[in-house]
N, C-alpha and C positions, 0 to 999 in steps of 0.2 A: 178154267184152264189158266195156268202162271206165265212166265214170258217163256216167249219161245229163245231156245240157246241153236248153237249150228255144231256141228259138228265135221269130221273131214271123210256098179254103175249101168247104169243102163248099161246092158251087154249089146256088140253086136255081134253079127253073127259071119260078116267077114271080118279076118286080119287085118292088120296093116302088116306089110313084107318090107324087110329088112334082108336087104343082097350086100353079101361083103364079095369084094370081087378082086382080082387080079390081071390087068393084062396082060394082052396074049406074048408080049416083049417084056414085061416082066418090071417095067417102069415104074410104073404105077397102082397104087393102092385105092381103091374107093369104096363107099356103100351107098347104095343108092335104095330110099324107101317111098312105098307109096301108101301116105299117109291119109290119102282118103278114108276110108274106114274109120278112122276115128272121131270122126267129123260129126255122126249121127248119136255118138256115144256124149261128147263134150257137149250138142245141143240142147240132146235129151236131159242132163245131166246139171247144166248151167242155164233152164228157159228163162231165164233175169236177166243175163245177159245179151246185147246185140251182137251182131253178126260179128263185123269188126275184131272185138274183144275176143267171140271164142275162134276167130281166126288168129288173135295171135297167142291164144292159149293150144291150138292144133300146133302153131310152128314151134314154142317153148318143148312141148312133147315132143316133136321130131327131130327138135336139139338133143333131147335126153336120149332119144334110141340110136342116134347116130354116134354119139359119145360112146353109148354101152356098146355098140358095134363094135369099134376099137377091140374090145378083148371078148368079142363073141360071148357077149349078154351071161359070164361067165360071175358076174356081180349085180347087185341092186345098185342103181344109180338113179339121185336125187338132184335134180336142180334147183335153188332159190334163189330167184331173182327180186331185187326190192331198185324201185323206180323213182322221182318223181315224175314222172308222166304218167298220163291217164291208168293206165296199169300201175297201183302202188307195189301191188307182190304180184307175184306167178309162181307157183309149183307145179313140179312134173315130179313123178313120183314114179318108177319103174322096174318090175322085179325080173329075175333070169330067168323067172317058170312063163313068161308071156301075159304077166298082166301090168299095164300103166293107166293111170289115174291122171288129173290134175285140178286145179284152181286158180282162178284168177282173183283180185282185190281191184275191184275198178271202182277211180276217184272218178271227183265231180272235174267238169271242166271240160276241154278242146284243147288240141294242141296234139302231141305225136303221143303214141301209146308207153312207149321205152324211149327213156333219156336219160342223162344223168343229172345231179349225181345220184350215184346207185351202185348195187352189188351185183353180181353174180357170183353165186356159190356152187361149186359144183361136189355132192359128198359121193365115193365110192365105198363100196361094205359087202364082203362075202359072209359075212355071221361070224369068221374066227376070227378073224382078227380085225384090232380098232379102225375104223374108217381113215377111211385119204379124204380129207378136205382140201380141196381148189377154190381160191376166192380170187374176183377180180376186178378192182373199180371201175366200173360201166364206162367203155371207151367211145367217141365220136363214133357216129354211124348205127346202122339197124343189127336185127340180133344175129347174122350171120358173123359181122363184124367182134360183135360177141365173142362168138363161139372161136373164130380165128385167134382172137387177141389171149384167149382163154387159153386155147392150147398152145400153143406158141409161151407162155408165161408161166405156164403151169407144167405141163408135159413136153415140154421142149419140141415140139410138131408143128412143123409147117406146115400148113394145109389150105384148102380154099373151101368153103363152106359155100351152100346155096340152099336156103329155103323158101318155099311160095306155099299160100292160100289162101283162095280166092272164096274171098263173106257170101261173092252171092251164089256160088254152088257147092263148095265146100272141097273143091280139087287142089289138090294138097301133095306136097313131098317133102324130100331132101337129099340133098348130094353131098356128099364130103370126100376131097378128093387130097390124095398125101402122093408126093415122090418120094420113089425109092432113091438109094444110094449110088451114084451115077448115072441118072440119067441123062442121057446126049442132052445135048441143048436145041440140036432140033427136034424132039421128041416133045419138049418143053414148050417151044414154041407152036408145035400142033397141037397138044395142049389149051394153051392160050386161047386159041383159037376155037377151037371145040366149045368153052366153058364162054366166051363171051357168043359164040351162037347159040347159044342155049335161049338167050333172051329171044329168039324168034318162033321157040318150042311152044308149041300151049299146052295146058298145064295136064290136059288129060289125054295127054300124047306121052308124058314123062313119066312111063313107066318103068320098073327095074328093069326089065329087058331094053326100050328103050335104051336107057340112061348109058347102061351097061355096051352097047353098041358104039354110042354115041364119044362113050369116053376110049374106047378101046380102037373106034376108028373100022368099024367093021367088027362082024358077030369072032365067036374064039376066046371071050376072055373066060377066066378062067374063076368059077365059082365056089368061095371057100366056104361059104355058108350060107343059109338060108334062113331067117325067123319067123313067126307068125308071133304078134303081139296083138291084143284088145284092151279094147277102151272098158277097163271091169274095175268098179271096185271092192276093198277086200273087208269094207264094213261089217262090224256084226255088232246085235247085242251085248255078246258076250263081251269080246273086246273093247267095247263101250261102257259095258258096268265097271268091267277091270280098270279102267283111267279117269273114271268119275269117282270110286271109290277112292281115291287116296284124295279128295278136294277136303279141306279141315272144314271145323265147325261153319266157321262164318261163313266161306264158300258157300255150301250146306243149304243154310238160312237164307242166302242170301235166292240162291238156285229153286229153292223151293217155298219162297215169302208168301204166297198164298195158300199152301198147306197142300194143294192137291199136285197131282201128277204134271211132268212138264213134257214139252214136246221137242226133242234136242236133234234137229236136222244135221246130215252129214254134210259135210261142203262139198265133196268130190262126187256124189251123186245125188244128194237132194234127197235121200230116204227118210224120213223121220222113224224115230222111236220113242214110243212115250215110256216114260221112266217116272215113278212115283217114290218118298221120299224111303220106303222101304227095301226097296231096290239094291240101296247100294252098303246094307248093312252097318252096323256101330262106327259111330260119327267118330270122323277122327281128332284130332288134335288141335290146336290151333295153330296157322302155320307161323 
């Protein structure tokens, strides 16, 4: 057998729910997910990985659904984040039909998992027209700070962002919360209040219905949508032979130095496929 190459899921078999909401005063905009579900898919999907890591590969994902929220998962939305902290890269990878993937690159070393300096790139893409790329040099603080300093920079939105998950059971979500166009200021300051009680919430109490109460101050708000999304991904052979066939000769050679078949793992689930050098038809060009 030659070297093995990687490439870029376990299904589950619940969602994760994505609630885009309204309150019932009309203030307020939020989406509240609960990201558990994905939790069994990232494990299954990344067993290399510790706990830690694919918890903060569950929250980089529930950055990405809370983002595609914003315009009701009406687009594919891609996140890349590149770190020097223990986390070098992260992808979250997200389509509008309910399926997200992702990836983590974890270095050697201790210290905090996302720091700077670093990127976040945020790409949006309906298929007709050229993508919206968002980039944004990784600001002091964790990834909700992120996602704040992101929209606010990028999409002119103020917002408050909250995500948690927890390594040692995998209970998981996210909040993102926007004001509307005059809201009182004591609306605001109830607000305030609500979102810094949240830290006394534990985390498998913060459900969308939950969350959706909690911000609205009593049940009544008002629900604009509703998503199911799963931890799948969209690998195949086919689409594997397709992006390995345009590698030039030496690629090639190099891919295939022992003469026999190789074994090319997907990053985002871990499938392999063996691919032998006839596979990918007349060797192309040099590049």
């Amino acid at each position: 057998m030659g070297s093995r190459y990687t490439w870029g899921m376990s299904e589950a078999d619940t969602p994760a729910l994505v609630v885009r909401a309204l309150t019932a005063d009309r203030h307020i905009r939020f989406s509240a997910l609960d990201a558990s579900p994905l939790w069994d898919g990232v494990r299954r999907g990344h067993p290399h990985l510790e706990a830690e890591a694919c918890a903060v590969l569950v929250e980089v994902l529930s950055s990405a659904l809370l983002l595609q929220a914003r315009n009701f998962f009406s687009e594919r939305l891609q996140i890349h984040l590149r770190s020097a902290g223990r986390a070098r890269a992260v992808v979250a990878d997200s389509w509008p039909d309910g399926d997200i993937r992702g990836v983590l690159d974890e270095g050697a070393g201790a210290g905090p998992w996302l720091q700077g300096p670093g990127l976040l790139q945020v790409t949006r893409s309906t298929g007709s027209d050229a993508p919206y790329v968002g980039t944004l040099e990784l600001v002091e603080g964790p990834l909700q700070a992120q996602l704040e300093a992101y929209l606010l920079q990028s999409e002119q939105v103020q917002a408050s962002v909250h995500l948690w998950c927890d390594p040692g059971t995998g209970e998981s979500g996210g909040l993102l919360v926007e004001l509307m166009p005059e809201c009182p200021p004591e609306r605001l300051r109830a607000l305030v209040e609500a979102l810094e009680g949240l830290d006394v919430v534990p985390f498998w109490e913060r459900t969308p219905e939950f969350l959706s109460s909690w911000i609205n101050q009593g049940p009544g708000a008002e629900v604009l949508n509703t998503t199911a999304m799963r931890y799948r991904c969209r690998c195949s052979r086919e689409s594997l032979l397709e992006a390995l066939a345009g590698f030039g000769r030496a690629k090639r050679h190099e891919m295939f130095k022992d003469g026999g078949p190789v074994q090319v793992r997907c990053d985002y689930c871990g499938k392999d496929y063996t691919i032998a050098p006839g596979d990918l038809g007349p060797e192309g060009e040099e590049p």
